[in-house]
Structure formats: C-alpha cells, structure tokens
N, C-alpha and C positions, 0 to 999 in steps of 0.2 A: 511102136517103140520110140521112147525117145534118144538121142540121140547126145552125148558128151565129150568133149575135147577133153583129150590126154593131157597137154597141156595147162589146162585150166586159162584162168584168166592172167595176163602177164601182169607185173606191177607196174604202177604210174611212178616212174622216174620225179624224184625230187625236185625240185631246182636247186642251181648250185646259187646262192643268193651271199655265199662271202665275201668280205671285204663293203658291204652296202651300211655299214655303219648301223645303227641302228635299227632298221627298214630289215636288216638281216635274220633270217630263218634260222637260228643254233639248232643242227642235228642232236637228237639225245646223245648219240652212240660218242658223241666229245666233250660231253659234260662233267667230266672228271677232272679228279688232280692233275695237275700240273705241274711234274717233278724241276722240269727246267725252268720255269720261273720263278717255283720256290727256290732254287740252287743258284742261280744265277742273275736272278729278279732284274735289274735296271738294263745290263746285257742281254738278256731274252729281248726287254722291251722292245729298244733300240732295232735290234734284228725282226720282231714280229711285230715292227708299227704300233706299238701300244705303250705308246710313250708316258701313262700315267706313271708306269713302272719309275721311272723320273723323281717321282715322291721319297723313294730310298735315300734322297739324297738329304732332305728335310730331319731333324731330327726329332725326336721321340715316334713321329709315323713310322721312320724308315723301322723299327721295332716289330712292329704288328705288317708292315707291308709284304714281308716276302711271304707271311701266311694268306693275305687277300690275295697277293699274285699267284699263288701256288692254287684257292680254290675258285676263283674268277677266270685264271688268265687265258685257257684255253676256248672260254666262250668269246672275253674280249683280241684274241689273235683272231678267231674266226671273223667276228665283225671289222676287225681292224685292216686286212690283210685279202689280195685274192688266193684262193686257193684252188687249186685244178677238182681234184673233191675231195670227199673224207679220207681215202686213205693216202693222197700226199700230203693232207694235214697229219694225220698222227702218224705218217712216218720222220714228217721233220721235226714235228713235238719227241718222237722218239729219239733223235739223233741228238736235241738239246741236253734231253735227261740225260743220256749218256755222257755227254762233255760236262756237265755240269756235275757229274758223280764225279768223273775222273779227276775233277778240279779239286772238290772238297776232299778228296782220300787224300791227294799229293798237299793239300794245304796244310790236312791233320798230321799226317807225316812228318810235314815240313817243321811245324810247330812242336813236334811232340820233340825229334830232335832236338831242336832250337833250346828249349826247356831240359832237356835231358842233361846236355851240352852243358848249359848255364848251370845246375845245380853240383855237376862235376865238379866244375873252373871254382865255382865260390866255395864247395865245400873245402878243394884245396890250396885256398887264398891263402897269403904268407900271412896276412892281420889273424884270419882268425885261428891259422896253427901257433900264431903270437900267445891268443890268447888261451887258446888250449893245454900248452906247455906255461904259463904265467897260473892258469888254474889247476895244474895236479903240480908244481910247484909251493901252491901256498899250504903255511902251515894252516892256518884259518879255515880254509877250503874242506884240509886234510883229517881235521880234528870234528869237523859240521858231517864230514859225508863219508867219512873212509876211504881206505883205499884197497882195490884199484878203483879210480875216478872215470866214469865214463862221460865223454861230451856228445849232446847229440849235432843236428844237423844244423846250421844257423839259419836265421833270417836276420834282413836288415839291411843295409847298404855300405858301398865300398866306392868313395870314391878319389881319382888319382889325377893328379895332371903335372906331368913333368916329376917331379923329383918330389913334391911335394902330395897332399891327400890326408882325407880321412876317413872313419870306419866309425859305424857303431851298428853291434851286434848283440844280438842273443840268442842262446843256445841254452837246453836243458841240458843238466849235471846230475848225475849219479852216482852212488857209491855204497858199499852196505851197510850204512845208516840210515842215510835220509835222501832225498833225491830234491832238485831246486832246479833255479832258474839263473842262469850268467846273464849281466850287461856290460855290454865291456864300450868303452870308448877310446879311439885310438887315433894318431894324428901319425903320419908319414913324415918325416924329417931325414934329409941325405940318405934316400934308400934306405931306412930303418923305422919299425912302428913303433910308434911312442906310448903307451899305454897311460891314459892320464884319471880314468876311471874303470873301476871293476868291483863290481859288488852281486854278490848270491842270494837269489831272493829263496828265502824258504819260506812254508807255509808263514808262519806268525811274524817273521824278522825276517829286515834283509842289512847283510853283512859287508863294510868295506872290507876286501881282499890286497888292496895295498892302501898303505897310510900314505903316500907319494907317490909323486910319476917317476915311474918302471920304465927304464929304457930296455928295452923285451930283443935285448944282440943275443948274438948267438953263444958267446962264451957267459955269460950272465945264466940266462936260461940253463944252457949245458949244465955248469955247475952245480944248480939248483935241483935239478933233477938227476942230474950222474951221467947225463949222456948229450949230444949235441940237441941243438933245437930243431925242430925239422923246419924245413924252407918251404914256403908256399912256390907255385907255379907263376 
C-alpha cells in the first residue's frame, strides 16, 4: 500500500518583495481599484510614497489623473512602499477609502448647502423684488402677458459695495397670454435700486417696459401696484 499525508503538500510562501521599486512582485489579490487614490489622489500619494500622484496639481492631467490613480495606484503603493504583507496593505488601502468617502459626502453636503443657501439669498434680493414689482406694475408688461404675472427664478449677478452696486438680471415671465423673458439692469444709489433698463423678450419682439429710469422706492412701487413693494433681505 502506498502511503499519503493528510496534509498534503504545504504552500511555498511568497516573498514579500514591497516597496523594491520596480524589481517588486505585485500579488494579484491587489490589483484592483483603488477607492483612496481615486478620492483623494495627491493626499494618498504623499501618505503611500507615490509621489507621481503630485501630477494632480498640473493642469488638464490633473483631469484624467485621479482615474489613473484610482486604477494603477494600488500596484504603484505596493512597489512604492514597505508593507508587512497583503493584508496590512489592503487593510490601510481600506482605511483610505473610507476617509476619502467620508471626505467627499461632507464636501457634497457642504456644497449642496452652500448652493442651496445662495439660490435662497438671491431669489430674495431687494434688486430683483425691485424688478419683479416694476414688472407686474407695467402697463406694457400687463397688456403683452396678462395678469396674474408670474416671475420665475433669476440668474445673473448682484453686485454691492458700500452704499453703492449693480444688478443685471433675468428671469422668465408669465401670464395667461404669453410667457417671456425679463432683463432688467439696475444700479444701487443711497440704498435704493435704480432700474435704468427693462425690456420683455417675447418670441418675435422684445419690449422696453420703461421709457426712463424708474427709481423702484417703495412708495412708487407701492402705488403702482395698490400695495407696498416687498424688501429684499
């Protein structure tokens, strides 16, 4: 009879050959994505010796780089880097990805607020409630779109310094006639906006809404409409 070990034959241990630069052995089992230097690319480097990462700062590469970090990076941390074996490497690649998720969620956050915030603030800017009470005010406006006149959300810029500032904005207008487009241009003069242009673009024509500059106060406005002007924030 012949005769067989239970155990069989054991395995030949790898060598652990990290950190040897090119000369280095990449295990399969870490040949993957690499969530932490896609999320974090130049700061991975820095921390895993893989200073090409450093390119992010170059422009138009820095573009495409944190995709090459993301599927390189974990072969070049191995050769860049000693590591005790493969799973204290992918336990610290694991600890990256995590800080590097938690980075990106709080940054989107942060930004989404930030935006959120800003779309508030300028929807309730005193220029463009200027201009919103100055357009369900016009007769022109009134007679083009009907009324009730609806304003939508602006775009365009606001800007202030000291006492003085300017605006120019646009917002779509509606009413059950016709629906259009507002531009309005506005100058800030002793805490009050000056409305020095305002015209309605409809499909085929666009219409001046005042033949003059409209000082847009509050008892003006009021008047014109039957009730106060609203204040912006």
């Amino acid at each position: 009879m012949s005769g067989s070990t239970s155990g069989g034959i054991p395995p030949v241990p790898v060598e652990n050959t990290s950190g040897q630069g090119a000369r280095a052995v990449v295990p399969p089992e870490i040949r993957r994505w690499n969530w932490g230097a896609f999320l974090l690319n130049w700061i991975w480097g820095i921390g895993n010796d893989t200073y090409i990462a450093l390119l992010c700062f170059v422009p138009l590469v820095n573009i495409v780089m944190p995709f090459v970090l993301g599927a390189k990076g974990s072969e070049w941390a191995w050769r860049n880097k000693r590591w005790d074996d493969i799973a204290h490497f992918r336990r610290v690649q694991r600890i990256w990805a995590i800080v590097g998720a938690v980075i990106f969620a709080v940054s989107i956050a942060f930004f989404a607020l930030f935006f959120a915030l800003f779309f508030v603030l300028f929807g309730r800017s005193e220029a463009y409630l200027t201009a919103v009470a100055q357009l369900k005010a016009s007769p022109a406006a009134i007679s083009e779109l009907g009324t009730p006149i609806t304003a939508g959300f602006p775009s365009g810029s606001i800007r202030i310094n000291g006492g003085t500032g300017s605006a120019r904005l646009s917002f779509s207008a509606s009413g059950p006639k016709a629906t259009g487009t507002v531009f309005v241009v506005e100058t800030l003069r002793d805490g009050h906006w000056l409305i020095t242009s305002m015209q309605l673009q409809l499909k085929e024509r666009r219409i001046n809404l005042i033949g003059r500059s409209v000082r847009a106060d509050e008892s003006q406005l009021g008047s014109a409409v039957g009730a106060p002007a609203p204040q912006g924030l």
